[in-house]
N, C-alpha and C positions, 0 to 999 in steps of 0.2 A: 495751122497752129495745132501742135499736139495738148491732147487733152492730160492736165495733168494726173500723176498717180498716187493714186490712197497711200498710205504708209500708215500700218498700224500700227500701234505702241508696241504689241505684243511681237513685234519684228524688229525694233530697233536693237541696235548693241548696248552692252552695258546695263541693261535694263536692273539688274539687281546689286550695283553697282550703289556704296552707299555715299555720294561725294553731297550730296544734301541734308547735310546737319540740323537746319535750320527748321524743319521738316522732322516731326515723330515718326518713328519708324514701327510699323506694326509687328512685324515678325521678332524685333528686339534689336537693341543695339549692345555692341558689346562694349565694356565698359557702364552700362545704364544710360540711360537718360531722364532730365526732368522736363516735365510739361508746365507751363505758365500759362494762367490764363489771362494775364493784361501787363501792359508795362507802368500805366499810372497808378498812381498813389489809391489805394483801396479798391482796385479791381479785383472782381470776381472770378473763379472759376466754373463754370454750371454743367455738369455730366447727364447727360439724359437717355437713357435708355432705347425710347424711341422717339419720330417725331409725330406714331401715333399718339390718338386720345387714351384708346387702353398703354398702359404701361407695362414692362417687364421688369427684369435685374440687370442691376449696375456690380457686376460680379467683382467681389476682390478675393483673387487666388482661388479660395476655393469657399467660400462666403460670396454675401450678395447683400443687395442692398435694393430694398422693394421701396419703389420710388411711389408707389400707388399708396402705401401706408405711411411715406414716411417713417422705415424702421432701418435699423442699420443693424446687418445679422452678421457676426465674423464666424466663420468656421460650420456653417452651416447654410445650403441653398435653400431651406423650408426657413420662411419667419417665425418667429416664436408668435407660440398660438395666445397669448395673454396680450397680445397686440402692444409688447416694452418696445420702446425708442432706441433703445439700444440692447441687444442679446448678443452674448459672447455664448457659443453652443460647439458639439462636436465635440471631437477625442482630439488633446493636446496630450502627445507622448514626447517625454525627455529623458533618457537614460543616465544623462551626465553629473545632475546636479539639482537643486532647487528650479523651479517652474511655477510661474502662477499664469493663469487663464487673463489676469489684467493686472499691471503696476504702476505705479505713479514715484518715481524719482526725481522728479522736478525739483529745483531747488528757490525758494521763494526768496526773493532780496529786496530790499529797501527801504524805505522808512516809516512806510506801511498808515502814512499819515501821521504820525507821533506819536503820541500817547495814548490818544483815541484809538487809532487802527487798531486791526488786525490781522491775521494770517491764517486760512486754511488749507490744508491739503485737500480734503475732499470739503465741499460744504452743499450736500442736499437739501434743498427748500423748497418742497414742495406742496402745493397748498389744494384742499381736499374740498372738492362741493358738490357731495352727492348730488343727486337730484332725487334720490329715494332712499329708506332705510338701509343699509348694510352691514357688517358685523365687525366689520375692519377696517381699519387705517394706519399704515405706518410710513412716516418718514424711512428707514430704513430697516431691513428684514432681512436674516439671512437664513438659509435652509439647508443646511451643508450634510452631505450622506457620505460615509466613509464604507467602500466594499473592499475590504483586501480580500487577494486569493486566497486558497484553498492554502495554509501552509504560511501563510506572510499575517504579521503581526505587526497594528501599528499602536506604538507606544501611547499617545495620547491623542486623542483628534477634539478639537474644537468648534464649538459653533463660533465663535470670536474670539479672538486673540488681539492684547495689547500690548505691543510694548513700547517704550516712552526713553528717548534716551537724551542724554545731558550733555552732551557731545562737545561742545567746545572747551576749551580752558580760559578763555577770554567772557567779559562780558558779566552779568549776571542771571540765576533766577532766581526769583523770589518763592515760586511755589510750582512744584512738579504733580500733575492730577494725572493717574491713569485713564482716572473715570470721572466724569463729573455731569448730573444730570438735574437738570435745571426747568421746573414746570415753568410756565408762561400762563397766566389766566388772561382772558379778555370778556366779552361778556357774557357767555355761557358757562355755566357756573356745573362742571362736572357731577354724578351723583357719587363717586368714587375716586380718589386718586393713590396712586401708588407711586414712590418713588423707586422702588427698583421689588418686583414681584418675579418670586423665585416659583416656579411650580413643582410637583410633586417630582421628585429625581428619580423614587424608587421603583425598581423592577425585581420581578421575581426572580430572575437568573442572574441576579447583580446579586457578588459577595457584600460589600458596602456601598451604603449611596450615603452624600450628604449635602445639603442643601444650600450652605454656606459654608466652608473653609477657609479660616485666616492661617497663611502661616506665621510662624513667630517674625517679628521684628524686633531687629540690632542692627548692633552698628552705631547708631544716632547719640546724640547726647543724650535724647528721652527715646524713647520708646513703647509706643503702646500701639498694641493690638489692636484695640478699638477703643474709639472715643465718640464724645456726647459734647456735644452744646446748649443741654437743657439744663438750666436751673434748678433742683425741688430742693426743698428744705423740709418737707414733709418726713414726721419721726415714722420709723417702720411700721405699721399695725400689723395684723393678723396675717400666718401665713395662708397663704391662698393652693400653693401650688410648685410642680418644677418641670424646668424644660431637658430634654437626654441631649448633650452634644459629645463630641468628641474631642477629648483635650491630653492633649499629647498621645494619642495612640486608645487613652483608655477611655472608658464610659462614664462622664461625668454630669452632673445636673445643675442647672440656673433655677437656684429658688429667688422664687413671687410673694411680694407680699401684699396685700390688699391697697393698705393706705399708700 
């Protein structure tokens, strides 16, 4: 009885031969492929880097994903050092066209529960408990830095930008708000509130700064620049004072008056 012979893998034919679809293929398939990870109803998929105790990254393209922290970094293999859940980091270059670092074009449908409901695009809710003094807290925060080169000029750069649009012809709205900013008290009772605090604009190398600008509104059957919801009936008394704004171009003043 002869002894039978080994056969390695690494000697069969075909060996790179891709007739197992059914099977991820590491080096790539052409065409793509998608990976599943269950066929029933609310199965998981679970990626895990190792199936040591220390953990590494779960790399996507050229980002990672530090399994040890629970953080998810695109565009960069270093975690963000602020320990965020999610960092988008790295140089995004596009020559062609608009580019943003993250977009949301999701289109929300239904009935949103009736009357009641609602609908957000984005809705941050996150809820703060120190466990010692700190100087800060925000729902949301944006710190936007604009370097153009040596020679390139950008017309306007913003820390936020809004814009609101009315887009259907069907339907109704009753009231279109760019901004709308709404306190909440509960049982700590603020020593300060502000509903919207503008800080000092001005610099030294700035030709103009100004702290608030309205442009004119028209168009509408009424019109007004700004409005008030306060009642007074109080007759003028004594002048007190005046504020410098800028109205239409030139320097103009908001007189005060005591009463």
């Amino acid at each position: 009885m002869s002894t039978p012979k080994t056969i390695w893998h690494s000697d069969t034919e075909y060996l790179t031969l891709d007739d197992h679809t059914q099977y991820a293929l590491l080096a790539g398939r052409s065409g793509g492929q998608t990976l599943k990870g269950g066929t029933g109803s609310g199965d998981d998929l679970t990626l895990q880097s190792t199936n040591h105790a220390t953990k590494g990254d779960i790399l996507f393209g050229i980002g990672a994903y530090k399994e040890a922290t629970d953080i998810l970094v695109l565009g960069s293999t270093t975690p963000d050092t602020q320990a965020a859940r999610l960092s988008i980091a790295g140089t995004i270059t596009n020559n062609t066209g608009n580019h943003a670092a993250a977009s949301i074009t999701a289109t929300l449908a239904g009935s949103a529960g009736g009357g009641a409901g609602a609908m957000w695009g984005i809705n941050p809710a996150p809820i703060f408990t120190p466990s010692a003094s700190i100087t800060e807290t925000a729902a949301f925060r944006v710190d936007s830095q604009c370097n153009p080169a040596g020679g390139v000029t950008v017309t306007n750069h913003f820390g936020g930008r809004f814009v609101t649009y009315a887009g259907s012809t069907a339907g109704a709205i009753s009231g279109m708000i760019g901004l709308q900013l709404v306190p909440v008290f509960g049982g700590i009772d603020p020593t300060n509130t502000y509903g919207l605090l503008v800080e000092n604009n001005g610099n030294a190398g700035t030709t103009t700064s100004i702290g608030i600008y309205l442009a004119s509104t028209a168009g509408s059957t009424n019109n007004f620049d700004l409005g008030f919801g306060r009642v007074d009936t109080t007759a003028a008394g004594a002048y007190y004072g005046r504020v410098p704004v800028l109205y239409n171009g030139l320097l103009k003043y908001i007189h005060i008056f005591d009463a």
